[in-house]
Backbone as a chain_set.jsonl record, in Angstrom:
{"seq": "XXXXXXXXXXXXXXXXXXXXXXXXXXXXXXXXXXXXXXXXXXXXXXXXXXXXXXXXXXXXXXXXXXXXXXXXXXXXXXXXXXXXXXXXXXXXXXXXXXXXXX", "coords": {"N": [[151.42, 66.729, 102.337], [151.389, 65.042, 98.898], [153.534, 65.372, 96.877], [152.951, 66.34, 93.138], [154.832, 65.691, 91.292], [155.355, 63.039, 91.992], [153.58, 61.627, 91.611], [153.097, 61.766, 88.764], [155.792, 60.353, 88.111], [155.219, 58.028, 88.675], [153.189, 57.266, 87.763], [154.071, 57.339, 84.851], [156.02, 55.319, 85.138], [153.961, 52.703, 85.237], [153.008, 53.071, 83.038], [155.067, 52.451, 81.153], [155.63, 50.356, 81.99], [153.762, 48.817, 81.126], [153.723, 49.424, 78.407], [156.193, 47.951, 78.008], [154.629, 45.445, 78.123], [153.033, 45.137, 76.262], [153.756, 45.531, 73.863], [155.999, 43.739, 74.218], [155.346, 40.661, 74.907], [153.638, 37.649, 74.521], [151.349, 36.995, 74.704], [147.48, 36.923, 74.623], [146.02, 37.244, 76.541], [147.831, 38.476, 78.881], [148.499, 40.492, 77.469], [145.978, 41.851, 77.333], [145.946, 42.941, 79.992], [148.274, 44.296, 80.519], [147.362, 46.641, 78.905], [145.258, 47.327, 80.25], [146.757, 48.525, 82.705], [148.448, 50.553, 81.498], [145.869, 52.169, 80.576], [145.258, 52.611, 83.492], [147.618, 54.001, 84.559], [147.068, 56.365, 83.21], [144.907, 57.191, 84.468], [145.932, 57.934, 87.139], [147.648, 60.19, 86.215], [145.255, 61.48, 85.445], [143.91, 62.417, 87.681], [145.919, 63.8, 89.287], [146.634, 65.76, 87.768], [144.389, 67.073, 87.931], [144.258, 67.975, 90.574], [145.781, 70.122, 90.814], [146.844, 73.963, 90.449], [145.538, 76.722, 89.902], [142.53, 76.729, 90.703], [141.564, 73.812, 91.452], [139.577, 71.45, 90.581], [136.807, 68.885, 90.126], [137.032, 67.841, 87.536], [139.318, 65.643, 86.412], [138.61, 63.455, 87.872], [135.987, 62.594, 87.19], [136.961, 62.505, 83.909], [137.974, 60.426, 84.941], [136.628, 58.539, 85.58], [135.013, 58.094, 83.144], [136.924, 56.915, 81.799], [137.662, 54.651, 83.42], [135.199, 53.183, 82.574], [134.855, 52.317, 80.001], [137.26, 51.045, 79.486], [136.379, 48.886, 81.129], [134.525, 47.997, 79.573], [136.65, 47.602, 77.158], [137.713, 45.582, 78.448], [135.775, 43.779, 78.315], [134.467, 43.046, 75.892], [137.661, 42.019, 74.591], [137.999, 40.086, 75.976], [135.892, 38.377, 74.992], [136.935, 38.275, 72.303], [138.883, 36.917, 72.549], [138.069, 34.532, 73.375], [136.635, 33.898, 71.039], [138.777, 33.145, 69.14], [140.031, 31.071, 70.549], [138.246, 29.235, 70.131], [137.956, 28.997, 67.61], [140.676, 28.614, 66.702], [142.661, 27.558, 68.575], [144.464, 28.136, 70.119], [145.569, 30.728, 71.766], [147.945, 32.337, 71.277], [149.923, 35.408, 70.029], [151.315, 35.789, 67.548], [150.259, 33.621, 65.796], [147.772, 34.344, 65.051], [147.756, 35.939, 62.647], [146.649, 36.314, 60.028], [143.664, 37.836, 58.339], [141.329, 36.104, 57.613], [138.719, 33.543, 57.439]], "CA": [[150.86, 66.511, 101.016], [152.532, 64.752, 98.935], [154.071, 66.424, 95.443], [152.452, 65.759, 92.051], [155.711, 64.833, 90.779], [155.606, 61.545, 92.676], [151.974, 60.736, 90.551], [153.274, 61.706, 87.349], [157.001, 59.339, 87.666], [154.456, 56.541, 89.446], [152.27, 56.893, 86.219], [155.514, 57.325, 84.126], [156.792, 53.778, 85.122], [153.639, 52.073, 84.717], [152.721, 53.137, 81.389], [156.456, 51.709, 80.438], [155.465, 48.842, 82.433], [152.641, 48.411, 80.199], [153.693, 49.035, 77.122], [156.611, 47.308, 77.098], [154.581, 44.025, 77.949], [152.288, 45.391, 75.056], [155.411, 45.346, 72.485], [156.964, 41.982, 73.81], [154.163, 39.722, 75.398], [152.812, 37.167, 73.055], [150.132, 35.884, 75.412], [146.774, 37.508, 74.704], [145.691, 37.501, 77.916], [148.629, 39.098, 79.535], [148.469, 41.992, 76.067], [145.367, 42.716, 77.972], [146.33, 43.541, 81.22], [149.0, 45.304, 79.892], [146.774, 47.517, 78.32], [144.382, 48.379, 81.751], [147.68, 49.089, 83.285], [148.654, 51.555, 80.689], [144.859, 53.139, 81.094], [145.083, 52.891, 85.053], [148.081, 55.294, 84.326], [146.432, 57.712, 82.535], [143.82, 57.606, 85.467], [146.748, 58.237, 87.839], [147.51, 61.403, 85.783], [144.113, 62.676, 85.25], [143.33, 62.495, 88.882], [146.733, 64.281, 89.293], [146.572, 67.264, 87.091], [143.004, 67.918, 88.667], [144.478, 68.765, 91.689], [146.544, 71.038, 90.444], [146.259, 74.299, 89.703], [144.705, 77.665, 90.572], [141.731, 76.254, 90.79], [141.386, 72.887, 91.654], [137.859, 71.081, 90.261], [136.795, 67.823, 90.148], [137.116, 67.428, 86.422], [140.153, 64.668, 86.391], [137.559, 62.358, 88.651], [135.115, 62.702, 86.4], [137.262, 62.197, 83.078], [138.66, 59.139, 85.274], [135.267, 57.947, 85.392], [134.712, 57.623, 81.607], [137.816, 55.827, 80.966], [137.479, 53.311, 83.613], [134.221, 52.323, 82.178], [135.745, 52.267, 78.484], [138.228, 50.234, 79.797], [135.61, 47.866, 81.625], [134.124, 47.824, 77.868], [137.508, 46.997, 76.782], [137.744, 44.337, 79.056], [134.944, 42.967, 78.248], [135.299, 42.628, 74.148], [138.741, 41.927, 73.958], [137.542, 38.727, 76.176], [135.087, 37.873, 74.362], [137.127, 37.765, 71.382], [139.906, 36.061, 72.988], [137.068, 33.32, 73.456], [135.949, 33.35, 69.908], [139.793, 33.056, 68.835], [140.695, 30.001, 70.898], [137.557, 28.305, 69.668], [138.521, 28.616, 65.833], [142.206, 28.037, 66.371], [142.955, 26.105, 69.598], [145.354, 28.871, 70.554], [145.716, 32.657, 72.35], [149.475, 33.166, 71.021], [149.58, 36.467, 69.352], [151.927, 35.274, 66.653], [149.393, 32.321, 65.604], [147.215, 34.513, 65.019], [148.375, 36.851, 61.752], [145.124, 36.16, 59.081], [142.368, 38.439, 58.459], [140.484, 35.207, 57.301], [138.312, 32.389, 58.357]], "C": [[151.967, 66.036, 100.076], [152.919, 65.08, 96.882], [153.615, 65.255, 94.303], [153.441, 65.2, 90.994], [156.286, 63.515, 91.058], [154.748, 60.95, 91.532], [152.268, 60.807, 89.252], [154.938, 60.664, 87.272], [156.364, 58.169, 87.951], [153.441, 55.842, 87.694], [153.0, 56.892, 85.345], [155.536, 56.014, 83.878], [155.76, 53.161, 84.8], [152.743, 51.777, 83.268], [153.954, 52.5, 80.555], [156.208, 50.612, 80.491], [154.637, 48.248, 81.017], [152.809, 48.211, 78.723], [155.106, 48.198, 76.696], [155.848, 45.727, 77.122], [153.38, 43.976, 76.737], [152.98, 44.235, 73.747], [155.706, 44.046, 72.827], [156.576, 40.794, 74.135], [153.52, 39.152, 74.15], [151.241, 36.198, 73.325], [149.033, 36.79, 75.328], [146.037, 38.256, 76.126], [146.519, 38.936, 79.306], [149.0, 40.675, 78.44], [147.464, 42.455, 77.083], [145.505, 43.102, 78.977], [147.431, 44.511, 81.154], [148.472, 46.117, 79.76], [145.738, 48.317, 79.016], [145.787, 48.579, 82.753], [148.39, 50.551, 82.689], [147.123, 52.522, 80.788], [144.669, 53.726, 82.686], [146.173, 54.15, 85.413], [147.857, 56.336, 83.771], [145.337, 58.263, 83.407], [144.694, 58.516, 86.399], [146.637, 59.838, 87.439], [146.605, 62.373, 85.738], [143.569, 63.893, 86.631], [144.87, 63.739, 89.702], [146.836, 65.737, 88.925], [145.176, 68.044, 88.173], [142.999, 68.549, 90.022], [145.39, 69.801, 91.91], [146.394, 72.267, 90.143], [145.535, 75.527, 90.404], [143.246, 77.231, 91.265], [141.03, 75.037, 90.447], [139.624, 72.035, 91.809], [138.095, 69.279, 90.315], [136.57, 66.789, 88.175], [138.128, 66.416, 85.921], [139.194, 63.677, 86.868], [136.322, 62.081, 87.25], [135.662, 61.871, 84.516], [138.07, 60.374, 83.484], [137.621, 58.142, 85.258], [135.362, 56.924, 84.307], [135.812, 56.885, 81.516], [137.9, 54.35, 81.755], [136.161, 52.358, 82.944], [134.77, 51.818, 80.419], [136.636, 51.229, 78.66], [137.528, 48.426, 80.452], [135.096, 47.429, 80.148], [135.143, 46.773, 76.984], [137.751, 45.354, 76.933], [137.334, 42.941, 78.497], [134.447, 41.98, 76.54], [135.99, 42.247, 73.785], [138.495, 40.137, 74.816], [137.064, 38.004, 75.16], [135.557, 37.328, 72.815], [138.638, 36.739, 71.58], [139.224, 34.514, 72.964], [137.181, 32.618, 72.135], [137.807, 32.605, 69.131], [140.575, 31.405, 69.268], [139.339, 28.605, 70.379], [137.859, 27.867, 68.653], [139.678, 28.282, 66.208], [142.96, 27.833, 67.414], [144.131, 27.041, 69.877], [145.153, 30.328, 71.212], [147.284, 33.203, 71.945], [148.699, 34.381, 70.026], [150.042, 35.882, 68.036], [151.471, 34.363, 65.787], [148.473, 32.94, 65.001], [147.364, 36.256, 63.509], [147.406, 37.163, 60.302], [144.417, 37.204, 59.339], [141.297, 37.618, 57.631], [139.9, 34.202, 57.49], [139.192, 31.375, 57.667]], "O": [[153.144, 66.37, 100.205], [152.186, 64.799, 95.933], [153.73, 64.029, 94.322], [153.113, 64.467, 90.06], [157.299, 62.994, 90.593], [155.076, 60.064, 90.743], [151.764, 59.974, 88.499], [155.153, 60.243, 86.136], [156.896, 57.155, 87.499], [153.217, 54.826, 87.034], [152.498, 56.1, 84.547], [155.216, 55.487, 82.813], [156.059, 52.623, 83.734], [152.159, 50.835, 82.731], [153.791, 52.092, 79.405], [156.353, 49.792, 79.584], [154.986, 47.423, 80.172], [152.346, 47.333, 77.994], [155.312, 47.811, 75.546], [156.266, 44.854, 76.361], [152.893, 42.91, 76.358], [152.865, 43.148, 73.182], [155.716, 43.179, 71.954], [157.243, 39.818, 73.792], [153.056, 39.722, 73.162], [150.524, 35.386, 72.741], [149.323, 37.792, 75.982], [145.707, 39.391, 76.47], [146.064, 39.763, 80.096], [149.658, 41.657, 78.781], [147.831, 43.394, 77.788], [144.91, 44.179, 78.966], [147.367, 45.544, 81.822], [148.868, 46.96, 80.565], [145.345, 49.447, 78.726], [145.402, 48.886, 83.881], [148.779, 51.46, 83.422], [147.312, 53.696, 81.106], [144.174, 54.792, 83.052], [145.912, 55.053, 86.207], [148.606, 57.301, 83.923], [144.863, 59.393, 83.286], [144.376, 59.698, 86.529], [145.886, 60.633, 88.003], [146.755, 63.587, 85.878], [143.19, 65.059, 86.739], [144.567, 64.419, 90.683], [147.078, 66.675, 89.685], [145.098, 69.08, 88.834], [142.178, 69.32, 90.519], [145.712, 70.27, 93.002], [145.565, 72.241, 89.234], [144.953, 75.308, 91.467], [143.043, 77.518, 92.445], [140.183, 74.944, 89.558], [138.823, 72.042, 92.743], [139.127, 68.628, 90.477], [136.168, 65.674, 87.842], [137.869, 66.168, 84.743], [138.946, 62.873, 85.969], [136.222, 61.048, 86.589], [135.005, 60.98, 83.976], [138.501, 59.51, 82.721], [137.831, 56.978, 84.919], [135.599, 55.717, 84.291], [135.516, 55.84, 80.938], [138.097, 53.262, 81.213], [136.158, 51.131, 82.847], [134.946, 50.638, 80.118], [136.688, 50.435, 77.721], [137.986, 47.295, 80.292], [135.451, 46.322, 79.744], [134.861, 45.728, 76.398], [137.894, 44.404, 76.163], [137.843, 41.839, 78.294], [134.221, 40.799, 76.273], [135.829, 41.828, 72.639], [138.828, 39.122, 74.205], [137.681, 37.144, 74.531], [135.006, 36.423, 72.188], [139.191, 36.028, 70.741], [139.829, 33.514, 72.577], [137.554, 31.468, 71.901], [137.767, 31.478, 68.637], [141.377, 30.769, 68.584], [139.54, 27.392, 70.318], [138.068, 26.671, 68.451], [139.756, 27.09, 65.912], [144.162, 27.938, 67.171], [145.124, 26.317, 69.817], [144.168, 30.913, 70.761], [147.707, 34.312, 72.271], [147.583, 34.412, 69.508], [149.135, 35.44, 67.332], [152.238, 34.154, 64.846], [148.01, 32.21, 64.125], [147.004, 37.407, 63.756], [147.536, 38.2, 59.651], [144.419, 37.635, 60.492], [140.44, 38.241, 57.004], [140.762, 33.438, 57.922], [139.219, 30.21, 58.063]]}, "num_chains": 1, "name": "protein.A"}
């Protein structure tokens, strides 16, 4: 079996991974993937802790559930406005994009 301190430095690194391409990525596209890499580590963890534990339940699975779908949600919005974004202004840079006006 193999020790829960492997799943929590594995989920460690790619929550770093993630956020630093959060912080220094200026490509929308690649912000979002960033950002289901940083949730896929928090899955890591959940699913982690839950096996932990006097009594080991299936409540991490379950809370891993809800966030992948949240995250499918995510997905699926932050597209959509990635869409609407390159229609009005012929770009996906982040930096290009600094207005809260049409």
């Amino acid at each position: 079996m193999v020790p829960v301190t492997f799943f929590l430095a594995l989920a460690a690194i790619l929550f770093c991974i993630g956020l630093y391409g959060v912080l220094t990525r200026r490509h929308l596209v690649i912000v979002l993937v960033c950002i289901e890499l940083m949730l896929n580590s928090v899955n890591i963890n959940l699913v982690a802790f839950s096996a932990i534990g006097p009594f080991a339940n299936i409540t991490g699975q379950v809370f891993t559930l809800f966030v992948i779908t949240v995250a499918a949600a995510e997905a699926a919005v932050g597209l959509a406005i990635l869409i609407a974004l390159y229609r009005n202004r012929n770009s996906i840079d982040v930096i290009k994009h600094d207005l809260l006006r049409w």
